[in-house]
C-alpha positions as a printed NumPy array, in Angstrom:
array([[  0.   ,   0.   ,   0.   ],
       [  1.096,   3.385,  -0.979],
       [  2.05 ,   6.403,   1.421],
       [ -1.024,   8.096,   0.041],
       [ -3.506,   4.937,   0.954],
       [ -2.176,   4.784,   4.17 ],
       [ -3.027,   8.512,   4.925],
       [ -6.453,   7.732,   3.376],
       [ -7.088,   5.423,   5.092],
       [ -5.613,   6.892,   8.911],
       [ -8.183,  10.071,   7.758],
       [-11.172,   7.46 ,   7.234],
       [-10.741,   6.031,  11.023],
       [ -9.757,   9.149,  12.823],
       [-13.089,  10.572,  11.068],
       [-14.992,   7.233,  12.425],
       [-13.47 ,   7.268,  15.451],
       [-14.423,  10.905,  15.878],
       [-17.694,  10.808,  14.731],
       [-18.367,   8.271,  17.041],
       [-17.032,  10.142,  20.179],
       [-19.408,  13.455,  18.719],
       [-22.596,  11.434,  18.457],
       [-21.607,  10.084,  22.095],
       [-21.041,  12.943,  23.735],
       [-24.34 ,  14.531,  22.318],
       [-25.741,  12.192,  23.455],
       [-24.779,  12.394,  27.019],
       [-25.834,  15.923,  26.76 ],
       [-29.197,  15.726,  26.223],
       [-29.786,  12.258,  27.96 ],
       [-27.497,  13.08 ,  30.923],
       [-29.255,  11.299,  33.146],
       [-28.866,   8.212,  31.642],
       [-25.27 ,   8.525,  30.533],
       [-23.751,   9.72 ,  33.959],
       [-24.823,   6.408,  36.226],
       [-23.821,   4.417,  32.569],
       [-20.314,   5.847,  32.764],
       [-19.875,   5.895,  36.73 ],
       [-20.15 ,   9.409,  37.468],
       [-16.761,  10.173,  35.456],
       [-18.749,  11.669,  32.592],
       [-21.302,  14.319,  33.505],
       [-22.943,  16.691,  31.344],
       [-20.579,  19.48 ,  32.214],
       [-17.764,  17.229,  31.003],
       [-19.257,  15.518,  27.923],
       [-20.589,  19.541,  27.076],
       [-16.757,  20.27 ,  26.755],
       [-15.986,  17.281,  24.889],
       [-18.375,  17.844,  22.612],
       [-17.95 ,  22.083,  21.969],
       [-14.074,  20.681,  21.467],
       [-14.621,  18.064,  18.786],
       [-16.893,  20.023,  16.073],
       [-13.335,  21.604,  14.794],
       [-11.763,  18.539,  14.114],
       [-14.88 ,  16.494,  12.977],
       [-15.277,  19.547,  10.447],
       [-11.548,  19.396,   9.403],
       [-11.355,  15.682,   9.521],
       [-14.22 ,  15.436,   7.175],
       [-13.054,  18.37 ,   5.002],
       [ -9.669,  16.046,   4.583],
       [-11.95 ,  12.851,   3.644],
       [-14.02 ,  14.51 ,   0.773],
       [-12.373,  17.208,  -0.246],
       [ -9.951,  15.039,  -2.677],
       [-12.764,  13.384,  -4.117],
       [-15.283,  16.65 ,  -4.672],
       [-11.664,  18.801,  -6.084],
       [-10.831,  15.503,  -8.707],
       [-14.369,  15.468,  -9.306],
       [-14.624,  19.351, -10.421],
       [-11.436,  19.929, -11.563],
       [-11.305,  21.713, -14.391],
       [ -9.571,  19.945, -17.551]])
């Protein structure tokens, strides 16, 4: 596998990884109540609030990474 397939494909699980953690932690927000006894106090909804204002930048940049080759080789101008 090429350099370039290898960054692909470290981009395409750091963007599931962190996709997963977002949808988690927005979770937690809203459904605090249920998340906070699940997770044994550690992760209350002051915590998982943080966690969650943190990651938006980069889920955003992440994803930005994962389409943007595909949308620029797909408009490129020829």
């Amino acid at each position: 596998m090429t350099i370039k397939g290898v960054g692909r494909q470290l981009i395409a699980w750091a963007l599931l990884v962190i996709t997963v953690i977002y949808l988690i932690t927005g979770f937690a927000v809203t459904q605090f109540r249920i998340f906070t006894p699940i997770s044994g106090g550690y992760l209350g909804k002051a915590v998982t609030q943080q966690l969650h204002e943190i990651l938006w930048l980069p889920f955003i940049i992440l994803l930005v990474l994962h389409v943007g080759p595909v949308i620029i080789r797909r408009y490129k101008v020829r």
